[in-house]
C-alpha positions in Angstrom: -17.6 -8.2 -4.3 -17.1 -10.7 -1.6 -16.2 -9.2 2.1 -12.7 -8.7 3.0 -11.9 -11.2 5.6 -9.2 -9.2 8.1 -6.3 -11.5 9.0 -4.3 -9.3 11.3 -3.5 -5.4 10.8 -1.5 -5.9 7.5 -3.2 -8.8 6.0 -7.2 -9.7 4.9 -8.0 -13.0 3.4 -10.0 -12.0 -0.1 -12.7 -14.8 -1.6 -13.3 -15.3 -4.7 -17.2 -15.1 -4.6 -18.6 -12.7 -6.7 -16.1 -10.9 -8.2 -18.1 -11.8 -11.7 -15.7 -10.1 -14.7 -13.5 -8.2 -12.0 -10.0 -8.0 -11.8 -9.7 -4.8 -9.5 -7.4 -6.3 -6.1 -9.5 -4.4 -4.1 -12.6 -2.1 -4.8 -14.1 0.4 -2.2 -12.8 -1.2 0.5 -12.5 2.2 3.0 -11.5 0.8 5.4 -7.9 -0.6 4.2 -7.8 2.5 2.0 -8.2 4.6 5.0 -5.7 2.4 7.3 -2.8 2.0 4.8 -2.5 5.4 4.1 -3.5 4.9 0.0 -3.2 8.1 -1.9 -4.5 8.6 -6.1 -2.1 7.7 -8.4 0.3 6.4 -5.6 2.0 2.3 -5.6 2.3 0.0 -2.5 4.0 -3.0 -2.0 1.9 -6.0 -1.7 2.1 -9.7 -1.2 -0.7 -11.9 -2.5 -0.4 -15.6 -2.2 -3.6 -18.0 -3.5 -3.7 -21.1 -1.8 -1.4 -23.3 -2.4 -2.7 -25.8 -4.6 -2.3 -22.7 -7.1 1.6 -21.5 -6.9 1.4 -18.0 -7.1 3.2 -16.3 -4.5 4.0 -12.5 -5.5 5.5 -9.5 -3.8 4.9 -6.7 -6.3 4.3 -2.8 -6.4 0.5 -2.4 -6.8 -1.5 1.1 -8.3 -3.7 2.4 -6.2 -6.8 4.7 -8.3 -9.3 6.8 -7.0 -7.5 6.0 -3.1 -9.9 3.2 -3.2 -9.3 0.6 -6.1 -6.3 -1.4 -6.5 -5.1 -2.9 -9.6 -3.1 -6.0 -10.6 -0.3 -5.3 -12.4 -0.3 -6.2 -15.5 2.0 -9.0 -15.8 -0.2 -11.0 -13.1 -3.7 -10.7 -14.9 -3.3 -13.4 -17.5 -1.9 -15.5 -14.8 -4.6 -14.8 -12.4 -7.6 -14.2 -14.5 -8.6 -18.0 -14.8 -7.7 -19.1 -11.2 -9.9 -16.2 -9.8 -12.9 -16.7 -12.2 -13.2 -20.3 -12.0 -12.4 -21.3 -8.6 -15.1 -19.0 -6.7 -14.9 -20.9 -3.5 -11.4 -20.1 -3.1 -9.6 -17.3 -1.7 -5.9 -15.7 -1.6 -4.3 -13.7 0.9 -3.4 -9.6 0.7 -0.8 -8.3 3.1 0.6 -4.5 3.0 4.4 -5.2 2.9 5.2 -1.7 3.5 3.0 -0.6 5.9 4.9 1.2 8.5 3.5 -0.4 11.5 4.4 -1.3 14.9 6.3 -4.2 13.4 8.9 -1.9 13.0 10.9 -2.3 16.2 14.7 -0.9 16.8 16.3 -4.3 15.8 15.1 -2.9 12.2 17.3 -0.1 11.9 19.9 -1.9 10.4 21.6 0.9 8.5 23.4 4.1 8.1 23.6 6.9 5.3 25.0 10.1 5.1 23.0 12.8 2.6 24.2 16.3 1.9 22.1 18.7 -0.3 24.4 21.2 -2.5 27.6 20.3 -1.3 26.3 21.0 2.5 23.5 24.5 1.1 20.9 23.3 3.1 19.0 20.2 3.9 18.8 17.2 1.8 14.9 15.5 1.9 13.3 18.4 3.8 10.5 18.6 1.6 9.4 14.7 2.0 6.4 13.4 3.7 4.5 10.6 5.0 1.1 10.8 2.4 3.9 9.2 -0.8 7.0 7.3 -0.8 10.2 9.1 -2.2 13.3 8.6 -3.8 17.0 8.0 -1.7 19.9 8.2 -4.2 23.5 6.7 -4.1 26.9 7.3 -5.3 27.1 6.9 -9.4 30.2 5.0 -9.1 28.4 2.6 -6.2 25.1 1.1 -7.1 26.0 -2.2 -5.3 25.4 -0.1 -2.1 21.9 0.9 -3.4 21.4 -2.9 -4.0 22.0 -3.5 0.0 19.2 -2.8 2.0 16.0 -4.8 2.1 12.5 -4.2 2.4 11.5 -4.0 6.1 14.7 -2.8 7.0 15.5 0.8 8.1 17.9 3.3 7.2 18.5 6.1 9.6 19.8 8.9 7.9 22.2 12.0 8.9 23.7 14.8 7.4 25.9 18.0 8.8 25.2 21.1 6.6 27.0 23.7 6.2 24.7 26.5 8.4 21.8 26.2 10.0 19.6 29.5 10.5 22.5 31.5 8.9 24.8 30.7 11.6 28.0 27.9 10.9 26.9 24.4 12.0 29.6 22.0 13.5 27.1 19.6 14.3 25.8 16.1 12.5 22.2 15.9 12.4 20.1 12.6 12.7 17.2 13.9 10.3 15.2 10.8 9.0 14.2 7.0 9.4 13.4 5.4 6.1 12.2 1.9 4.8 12.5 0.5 1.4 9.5 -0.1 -0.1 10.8 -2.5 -3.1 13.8 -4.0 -4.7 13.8 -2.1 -7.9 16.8 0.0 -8.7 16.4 3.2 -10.2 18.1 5.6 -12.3 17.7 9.3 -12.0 19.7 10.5 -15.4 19.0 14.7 -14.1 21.6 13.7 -10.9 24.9 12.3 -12.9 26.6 12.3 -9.7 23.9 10.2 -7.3 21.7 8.1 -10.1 21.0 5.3 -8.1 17.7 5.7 -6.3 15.4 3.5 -4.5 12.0 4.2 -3.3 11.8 4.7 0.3 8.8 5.7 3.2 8.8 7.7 5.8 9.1 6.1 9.2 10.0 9.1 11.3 11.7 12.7 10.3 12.5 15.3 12.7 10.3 18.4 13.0 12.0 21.2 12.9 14.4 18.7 10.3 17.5 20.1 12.9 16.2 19.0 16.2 17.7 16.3 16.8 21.3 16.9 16.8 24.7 14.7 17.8 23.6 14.3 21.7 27.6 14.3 21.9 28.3 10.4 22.5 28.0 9.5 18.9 30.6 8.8 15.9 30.1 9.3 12.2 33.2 8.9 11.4 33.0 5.6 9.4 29.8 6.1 7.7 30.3 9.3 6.3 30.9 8.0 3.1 27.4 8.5 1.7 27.2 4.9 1.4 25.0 2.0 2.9 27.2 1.6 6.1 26.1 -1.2 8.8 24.6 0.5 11.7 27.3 -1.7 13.4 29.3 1.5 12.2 27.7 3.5 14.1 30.5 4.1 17.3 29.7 6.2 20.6 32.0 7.0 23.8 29.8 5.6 26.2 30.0 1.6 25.6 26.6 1.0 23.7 26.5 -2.5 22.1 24.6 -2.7 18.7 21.7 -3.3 19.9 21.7 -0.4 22.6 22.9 1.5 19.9 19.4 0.8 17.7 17.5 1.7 20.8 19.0 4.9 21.6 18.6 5.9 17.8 14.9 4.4 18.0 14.7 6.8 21.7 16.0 10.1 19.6 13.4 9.8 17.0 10.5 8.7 19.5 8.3 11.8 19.2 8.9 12.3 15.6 6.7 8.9 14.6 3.9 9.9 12.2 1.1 8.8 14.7 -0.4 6.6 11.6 2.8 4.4 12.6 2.6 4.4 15.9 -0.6 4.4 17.4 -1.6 0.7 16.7 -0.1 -2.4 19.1 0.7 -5.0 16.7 -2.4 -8.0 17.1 0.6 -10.5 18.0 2.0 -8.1 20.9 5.6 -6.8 21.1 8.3 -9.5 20.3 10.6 -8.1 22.5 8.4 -7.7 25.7 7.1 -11.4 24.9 10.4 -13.0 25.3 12.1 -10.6 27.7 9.4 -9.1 30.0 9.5 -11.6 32.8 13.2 -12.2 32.8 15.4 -11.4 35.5 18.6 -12.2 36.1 19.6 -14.3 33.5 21.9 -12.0 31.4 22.6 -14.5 29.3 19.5 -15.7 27.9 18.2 -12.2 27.7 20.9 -11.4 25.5 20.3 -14.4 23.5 17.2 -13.6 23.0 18.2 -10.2 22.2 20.4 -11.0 19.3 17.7 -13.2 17.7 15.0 -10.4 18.0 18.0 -8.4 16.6 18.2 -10.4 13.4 14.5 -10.2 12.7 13.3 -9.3 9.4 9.7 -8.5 10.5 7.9 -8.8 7.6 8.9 -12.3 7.7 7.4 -13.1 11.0 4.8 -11.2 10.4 3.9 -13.6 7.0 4.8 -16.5 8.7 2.3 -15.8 11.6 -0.5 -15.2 9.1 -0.6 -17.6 7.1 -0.3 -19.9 10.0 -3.4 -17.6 11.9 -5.2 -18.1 8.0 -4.5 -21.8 7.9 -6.1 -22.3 11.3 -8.9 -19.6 11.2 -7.4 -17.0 13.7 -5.5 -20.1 15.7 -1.8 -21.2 16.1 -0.7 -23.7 18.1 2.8 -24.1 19.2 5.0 -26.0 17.6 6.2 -27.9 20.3 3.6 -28.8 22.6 0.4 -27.9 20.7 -1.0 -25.4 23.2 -3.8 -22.8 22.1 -3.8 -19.3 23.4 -7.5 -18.8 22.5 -8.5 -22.3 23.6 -7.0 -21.6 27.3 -7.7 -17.2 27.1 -10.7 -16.9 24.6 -10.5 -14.1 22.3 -7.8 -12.9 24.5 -5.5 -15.4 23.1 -6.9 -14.7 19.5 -4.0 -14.0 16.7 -1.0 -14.9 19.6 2.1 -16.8 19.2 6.2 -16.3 19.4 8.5 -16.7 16.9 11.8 -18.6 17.3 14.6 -18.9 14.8 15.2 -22.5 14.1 19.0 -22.0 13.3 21.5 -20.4 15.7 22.6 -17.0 15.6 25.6 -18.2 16.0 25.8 -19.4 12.2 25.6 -15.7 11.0 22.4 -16.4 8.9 19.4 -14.1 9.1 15.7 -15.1 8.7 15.2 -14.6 4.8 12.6 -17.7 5.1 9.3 -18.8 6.3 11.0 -22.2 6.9 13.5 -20.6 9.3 11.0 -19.8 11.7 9.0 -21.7 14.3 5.4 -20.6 16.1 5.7 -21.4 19.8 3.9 -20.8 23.1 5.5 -18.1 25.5 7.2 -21.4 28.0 8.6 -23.7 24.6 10.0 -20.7 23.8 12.3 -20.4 27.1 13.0 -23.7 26.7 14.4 -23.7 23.4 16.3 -21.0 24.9 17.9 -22.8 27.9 20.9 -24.9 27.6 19.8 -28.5 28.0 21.8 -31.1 30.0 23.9 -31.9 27.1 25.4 -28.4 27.1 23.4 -27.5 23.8 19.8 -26.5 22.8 17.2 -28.3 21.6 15.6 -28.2 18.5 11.5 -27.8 17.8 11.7 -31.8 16.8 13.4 -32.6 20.1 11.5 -30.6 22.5 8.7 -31.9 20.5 10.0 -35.2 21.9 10.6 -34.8 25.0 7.2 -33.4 25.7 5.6 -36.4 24.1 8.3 -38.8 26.1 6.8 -37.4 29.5 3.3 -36.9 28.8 3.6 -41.0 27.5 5.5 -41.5 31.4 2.7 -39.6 33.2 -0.1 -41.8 31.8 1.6 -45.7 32.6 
């Protein structure tokens, strides 16, 4: 089989070449076995987009055999079979959708859920790990709650049993940090009270499951309905905003990362340090900027960002004014870019779209965040403009 062409931590480029009367994804590729975390007899969630001229785009659960062979599922082989055999020049893309990476930042803890285990006997989920996803269940009579959360997004999950170490607990417990791995619904017919499940990974779990208890300052009042509560519900004493809130959370759980999640940098750097490292003073934009980073769906950006990187064989210029990161840094440079949201936050609408998003250099990006003379902010066409306007002045 042809060599996998690596895109970025998540994503490889796959040729065609040489795959003769194969339909296996992937076979014996140790490498992205080992770095994904694939177990036997386990599913991931993968994107795979051919080029274009093909229109298949598919996010699907994929089965992984032997922890090195990955299979098609069944409903895509009859519309893949002919592109793939006959086209052996051409190539689609692979990216691990739930991969627990470091594009998992705190913006992504976007929700709140409250478990109990036996009426409060014990602890709900202690037995779960990070080698296999597992399954989160919901209220019987609420399976639109189920339905809520997305894939790339996080749930943090509390729960205040009844004793701990034979002595009466009075205390809430954050215990895990989950991500949905899928969309699919599930019914569990042996719980008649919680049959709603969706399948979930491990981001972080405390270790002993009871060490991280209320540090005092929070409220779990509102979401302690066992619900899909906003993490917005999530009140303290102490004046956190939402976005303090998700890094305090984030801070709780720090040294309860599976090390598999944490100890890669992301190859397009940390969002939030991009845009906010260097600024000082300007409480405004920083907050901004905050919100936007805060309304993130990273799996998005990260998509959008490869296939751009794919489309220009490991380059991206910006958007704006066309500068190249490796052209200027060498290999340095290689696989860096921002992202910008094209519509204000202010409209309430979070990225759900490649189209929402724009690849800029580190300075457009500022700009595009600075109020313009007009008392607005301009758009990646009118920056566009203006660039060209005074690059046209400079030459006459």
């Amino acid at each position: 089989m042809a060599k996998l062409i690596q895109l970025s931590n998540i994503s490889w480029l796959q040729p065609f070449a040489d795959r003769g009367k194969e339909l296996l994804l992937w076979s014996s590729q140790k490498d992205v076995a080992q770095f994904c975390g694939f177990k036997d007899g386990t599913k991931r969630v993968l994107n795979i987009k051919f080029e274009d001229q093909f229109a298949i785009d598919v996010t699907d659960s994929f089965q992984i055999t032997s922890g090195k062979q990955i299979s098609f599922p069944k409903q895509l082989i009859d519309r893949v079979r002919k592109v793939v055999f006959e086209n052996p020049d051409s190539y689609f893309n692979v990216t691990v959708t739930d991969t627990l990476d470091s594009y998992f930042t705190p913006s992504n803890i976007r929700w709140i859920k409250n478990v109990k285990h036996k009426q409060g006997e014990g602890w709900a989920y202690q037995d779960v790990n990070y080698a296999k996803p597992f399954f989160l269940h919901w209220p019987t009579s609420k399976p639109n709650s189920a339905k809520t959360p997305k894939v790339g997004d996080i749930i943090l999950i509390f729960q205040k049993p009844n004793e701990i170490n034979g002595k009466r607990n009075r205390k809430v417990h954050l215990t895990h940090l989950v991500s949905p791995i899928s969309e699919t619904i599930y019914q569990d017919e042996t719980s008649p009270k919680h049959k709603w499940c969706r399948e979930v990974a491990l981001v972080a779990m405390a270790d002993p499951i009871d060490a991280i208890p209320n540090p005092g300052y929070l409220d779990f009042f509102l979401p302690n309905r066992g619900l899909t509560n906003p993490i917005a519900n999530l009140k303290n004493k102490i004046g956190l905003n939402e976005i303090e809130t998700n890094e305090d959370v984030w801070d709780l759980f720090q040294e309860y990362f599976h090390p598999i999640y944490t100890c890669r940098s992301s190859p397009f750097g940390n969002p939030a340090e991009e845009v906010l490292g260097e600024v000082e003073g300007d409480k405004v934009v920083r907050e901004h900027i905050r919100q936007e980073l805060s309304r993130r769906n990273s799996a998005i950006v990260a998509r959008a960002k490869n296939e751009a990187i794919s489309k220009g064989n490991g380059r991206v210029l910006c958007e704006c004014c066309d500068f190249d990161f490796v052209k200027v840094y060498g290999n340095h440079g290689t696989h860096f870019i921002e992202c910008h949201h094209k519509k204000p936050i202010s409209e309430g609408q979070r990225i759900t779209t490649i189209g929402d998003l724009a690849l800029v250099c580190s300075n457009c990006h500022r700009m595009l965040h600075r109020k313009n003379g007009f008392g607005g902010y301009y758009s990646i066409t009118d920056l566009r403009k203006l660039i060209s306007e005074i690059k046209t002045e400079a030459t006459q």
